[in-house]
PLY file of the C-alpha trace (Angstrom):
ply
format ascii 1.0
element vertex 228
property float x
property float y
property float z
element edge 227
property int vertex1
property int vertex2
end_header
-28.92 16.86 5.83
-27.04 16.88 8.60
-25.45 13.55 7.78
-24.60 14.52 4.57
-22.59 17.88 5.56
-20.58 15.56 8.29
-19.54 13.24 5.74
-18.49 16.11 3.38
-16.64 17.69 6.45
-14.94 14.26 6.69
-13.68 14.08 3.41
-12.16 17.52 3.99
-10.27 15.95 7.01
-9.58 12.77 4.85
-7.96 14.91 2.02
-6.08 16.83 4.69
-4.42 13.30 6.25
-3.93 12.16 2.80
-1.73 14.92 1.63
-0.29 15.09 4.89
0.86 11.05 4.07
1.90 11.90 0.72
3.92 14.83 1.80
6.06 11.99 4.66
6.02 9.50 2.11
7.84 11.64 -0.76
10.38 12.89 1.85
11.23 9.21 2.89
11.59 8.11 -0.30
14.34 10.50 -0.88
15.65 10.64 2.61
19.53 9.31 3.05
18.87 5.34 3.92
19.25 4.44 7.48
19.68 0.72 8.89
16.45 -1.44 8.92
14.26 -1.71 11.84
15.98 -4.35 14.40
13.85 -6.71 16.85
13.26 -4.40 19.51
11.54 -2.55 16.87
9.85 -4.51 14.75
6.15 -4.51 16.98
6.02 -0.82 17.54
6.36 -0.84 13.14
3.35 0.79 10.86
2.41 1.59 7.32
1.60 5.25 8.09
5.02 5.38 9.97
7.43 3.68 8.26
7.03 2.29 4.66
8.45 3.27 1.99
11.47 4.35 4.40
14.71 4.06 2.60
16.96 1.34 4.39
20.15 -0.62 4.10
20.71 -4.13 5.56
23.99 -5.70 5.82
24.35 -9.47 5.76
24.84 -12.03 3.08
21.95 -13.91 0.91
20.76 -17.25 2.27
21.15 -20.71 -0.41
17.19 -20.87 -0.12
15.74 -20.72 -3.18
14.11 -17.33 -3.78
10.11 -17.18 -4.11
8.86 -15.71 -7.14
5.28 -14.00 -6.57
3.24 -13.00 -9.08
3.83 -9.43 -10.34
1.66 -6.84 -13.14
4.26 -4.27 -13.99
4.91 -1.61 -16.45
7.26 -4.48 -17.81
4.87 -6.05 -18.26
3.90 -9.53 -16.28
5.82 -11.78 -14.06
7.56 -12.27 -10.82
8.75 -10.80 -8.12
11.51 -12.82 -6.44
11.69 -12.35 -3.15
14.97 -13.84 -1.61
16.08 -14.47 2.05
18.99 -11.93 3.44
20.93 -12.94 6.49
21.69 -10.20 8.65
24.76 -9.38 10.32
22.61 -9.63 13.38
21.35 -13.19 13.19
17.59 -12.17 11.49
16.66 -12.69 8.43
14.82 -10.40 5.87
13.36 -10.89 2.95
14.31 -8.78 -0.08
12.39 -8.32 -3.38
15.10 -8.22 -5.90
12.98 -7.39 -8.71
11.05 -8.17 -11.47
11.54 -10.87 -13.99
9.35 -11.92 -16.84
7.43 -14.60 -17.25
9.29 -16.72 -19.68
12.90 -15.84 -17.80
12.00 -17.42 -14.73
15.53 -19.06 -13.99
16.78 -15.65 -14.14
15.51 -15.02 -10.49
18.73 -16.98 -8.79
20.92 -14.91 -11.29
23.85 -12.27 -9.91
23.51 -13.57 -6.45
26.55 -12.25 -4.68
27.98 -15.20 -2.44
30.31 -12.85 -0.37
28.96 -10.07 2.42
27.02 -7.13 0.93
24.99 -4.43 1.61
21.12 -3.94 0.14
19.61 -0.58 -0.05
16.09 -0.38 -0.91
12.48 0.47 0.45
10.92 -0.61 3.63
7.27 -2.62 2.92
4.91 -3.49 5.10
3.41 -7.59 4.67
0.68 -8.19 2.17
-1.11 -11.07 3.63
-3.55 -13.13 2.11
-3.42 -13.01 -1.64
-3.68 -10.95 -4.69
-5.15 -10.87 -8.15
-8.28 -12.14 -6.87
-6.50 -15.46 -5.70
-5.17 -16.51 -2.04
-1.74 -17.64 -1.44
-1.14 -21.67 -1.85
2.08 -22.07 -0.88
1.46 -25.82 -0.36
1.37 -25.36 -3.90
4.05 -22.20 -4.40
1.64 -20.29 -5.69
2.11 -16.62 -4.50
0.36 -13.94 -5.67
1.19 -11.58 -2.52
4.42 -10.65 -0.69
2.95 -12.42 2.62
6.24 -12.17 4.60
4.92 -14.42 7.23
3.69 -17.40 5.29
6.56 -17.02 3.12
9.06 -17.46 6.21
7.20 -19.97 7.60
7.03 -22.26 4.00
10.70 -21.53 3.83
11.19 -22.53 7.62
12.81 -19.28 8.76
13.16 -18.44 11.89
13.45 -14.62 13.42
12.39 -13.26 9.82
11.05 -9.34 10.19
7.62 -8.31 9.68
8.45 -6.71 6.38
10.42 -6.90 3.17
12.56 -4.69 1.09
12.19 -3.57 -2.41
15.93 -3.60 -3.65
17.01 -0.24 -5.35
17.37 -0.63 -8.90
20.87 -2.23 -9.97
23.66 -1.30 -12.83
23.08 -1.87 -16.18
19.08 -3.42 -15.86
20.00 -6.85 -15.23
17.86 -8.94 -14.10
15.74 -9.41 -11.43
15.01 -5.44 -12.25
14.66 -3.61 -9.06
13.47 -0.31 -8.49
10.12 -0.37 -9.57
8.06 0.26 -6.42
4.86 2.14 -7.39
4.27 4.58 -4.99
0.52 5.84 -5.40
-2.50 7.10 -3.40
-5.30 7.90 -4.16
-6.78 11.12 -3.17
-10.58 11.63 -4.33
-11.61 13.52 -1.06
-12.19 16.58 -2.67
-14.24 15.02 -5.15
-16.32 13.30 -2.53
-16.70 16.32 -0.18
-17.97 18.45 -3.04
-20.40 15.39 -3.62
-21.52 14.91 -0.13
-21.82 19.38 0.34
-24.06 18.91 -3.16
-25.94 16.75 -1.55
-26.68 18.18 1.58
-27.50 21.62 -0.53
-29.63 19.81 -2.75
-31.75 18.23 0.37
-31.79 21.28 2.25
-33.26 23.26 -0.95
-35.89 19.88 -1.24
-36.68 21.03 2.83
-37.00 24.47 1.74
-39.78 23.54 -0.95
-41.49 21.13 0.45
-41.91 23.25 3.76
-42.92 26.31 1.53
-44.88 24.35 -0.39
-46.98 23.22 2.56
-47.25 26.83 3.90
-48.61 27.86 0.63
-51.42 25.43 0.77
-52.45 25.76 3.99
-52.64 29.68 3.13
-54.65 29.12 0.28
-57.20 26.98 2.44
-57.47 29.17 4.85
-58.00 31.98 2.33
-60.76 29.35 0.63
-62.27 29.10 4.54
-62.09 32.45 4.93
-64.39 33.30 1.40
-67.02 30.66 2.50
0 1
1 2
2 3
3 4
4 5
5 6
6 7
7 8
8 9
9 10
10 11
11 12
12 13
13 14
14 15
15 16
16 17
17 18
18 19
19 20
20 21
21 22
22 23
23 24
24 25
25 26
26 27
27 28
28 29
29 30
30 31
31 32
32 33
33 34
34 35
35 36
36 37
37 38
38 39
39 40
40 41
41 42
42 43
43 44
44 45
45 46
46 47
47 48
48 49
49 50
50 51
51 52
52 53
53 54
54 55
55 56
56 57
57 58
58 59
59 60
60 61
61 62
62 63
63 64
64 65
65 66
66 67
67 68
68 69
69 70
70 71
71 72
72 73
73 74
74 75
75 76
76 77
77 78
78 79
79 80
80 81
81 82
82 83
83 84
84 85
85 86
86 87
87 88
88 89
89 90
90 91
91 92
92 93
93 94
94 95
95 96
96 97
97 98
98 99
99 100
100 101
101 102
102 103
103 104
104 105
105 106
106 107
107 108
108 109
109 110
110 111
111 112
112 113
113 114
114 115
115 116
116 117
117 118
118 119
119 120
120 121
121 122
122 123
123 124
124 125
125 126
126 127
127 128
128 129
129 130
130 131
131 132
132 133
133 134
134 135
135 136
136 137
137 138
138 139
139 140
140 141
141 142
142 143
143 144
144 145
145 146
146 147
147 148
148 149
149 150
150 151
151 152
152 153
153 154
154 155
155 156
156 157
157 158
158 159
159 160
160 161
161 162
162 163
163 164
164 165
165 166
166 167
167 168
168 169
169 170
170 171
171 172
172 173
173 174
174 175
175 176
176 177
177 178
178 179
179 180
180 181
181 182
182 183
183 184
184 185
185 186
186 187
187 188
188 189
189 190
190 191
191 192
192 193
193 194
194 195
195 196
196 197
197 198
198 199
199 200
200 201
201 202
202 203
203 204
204 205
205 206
206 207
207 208
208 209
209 210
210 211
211 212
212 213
213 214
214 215
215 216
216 217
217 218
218 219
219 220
220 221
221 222
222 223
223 224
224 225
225 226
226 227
C-alpha cells in the first residue's frame, strides 16, 4: 500500500512539472524572437529550457541540397525539408522550411532566397535515431527523423548547432509550408494518481478485511473452546 500511495503522490508532482512546462512553453512560443543560441552556448542547451524558443538567425542559405525527412501532418503526408543556413557568424544551422507533399517533392529547393536574410522560427532540440518505426539510412537518404547530427555529418558540415529551426509560416502558403510545429504534451497525471490512490484504498480496505476477517475466526474458536 505504501507503494501505491507514493506513486500516486508522484503523479501529483508529475502533473505539477507538467503544467509548470506547458505554462514556459506557451509563453515562449509567443515571446518576441531573440537571436539563436551561439557556440558558447550551445552545450549548456536543453529541451525543458529552451525549445520551442522563438529565434531569428541571420545568414544566407547554403547551395547544399536540402534533406527532405519524412513528415505525417495535418496536410497530410510528406517531407520536411530541412535546409542548411549560413550564419553571419561562420556556423551553420539547419532550418526546417516546411512541409511539402509527397508527389511535389521538387518543390523543396523552391523560393530559396540567394541574397542575405533573416529566418524567424522555433528552436528544436535533435531527434536522433529514427522515426515511424524505422532508423535513419542516410547512406541511403532515407530520413525519417530531424537527426541534426547525422544530417550535418552526411552533408559534411562543419560547426553545425545542436538543433534546428522550424521556419515561421511564410506569405501566401507557398511551399515548403512552414509553421506547422505541433506543440503537445501529454498530461494524464491526474488520471494516474487517482488510479494509483484507488489502488492503494482498495488494498488497504483488502488489509482491513482480511485482518478482521482473521480476528473474527479466531473469536469464534475461542468461543467454540470456550463451550467444550
Amino acid at each position: 500500500m505504501g507503494g501505491l500511495t507514493a506513486l500516486a503522490t508522484w503523479q501529483v508532482h508529475r502533473r505539477a512539472w507538467k503544467l509548470d512546462l506547458i505554462a514556459r512553453v506557451e509563453a515562449r512560443v509567443h515571446a518576441d524572437p531573440v537571436p539563436a543560441p551561439v557556440p558558447e552556448r550551445w552545450a549548456a542547451l536543453t529541451a525543458a529550457g529552451d525549445e520551442y524558443r522563438r529565434v531569428t538567425v541571420t545568414g544566407a542559405w547554403t547551395a547544399d541540397r536540402p534533406t527532405l525527412v519524412q513528415a505525417a501532418t495535418e496536410l497530410g503526408g510528406g517531407y520536411w525539408v530541412m535546409q542548411p543556413f549560413a550564419r553571419d557568424d561562420g556556423t551553420t544551422v539547419l532550418v526546417n522550411r516546411g512541409f511539402v507533399p509527397a508527389g511535389r517533392r521538387e518543390a523543396a529547393s523552391s523560393a530559396l532566397n540567394s541574397g542575405r536574410v533573416t529566418v524567424t522560427g522555433l528552436l528544436r532540440m535533435s531527434e536522433p535515431g529514427g522515426g515511424f518505426l524505422r532508423l535513419n539510412d542516410p547512406a541511403a537518404d532515407r530520413w525519417y527523423s530531424r537527426d541534426v547530427a547525422a544530417i550535418a555529418a552526411s552533408l559534411g558540415l562543419r560547426g553545425a548547432a545542436p538543433y534546428f529551426i522550424d521556419a515561421q509560416a511564410g506569405p501566401g502558403g507557398a511551399l515548403p509550408v512552414g509553421g506547422l510545429t505541433v506543440i503537445s504534451f501529454p498530461n494524464n497525471h491526474l488520471i494516474y494518481a487517482f488510479t494509483w490512490g484507488a489502488l492503494a484504498l482498495m488494498t488497504a480496505a483488502g488489509a482491513i478485511f482480511v485482518n478482521l476477517d482473521v480476528l473474527r475466526s479466531r473469536a469464534d474458536w475461542r468461543a467454540s473452546r470456550s463451550a467444550e
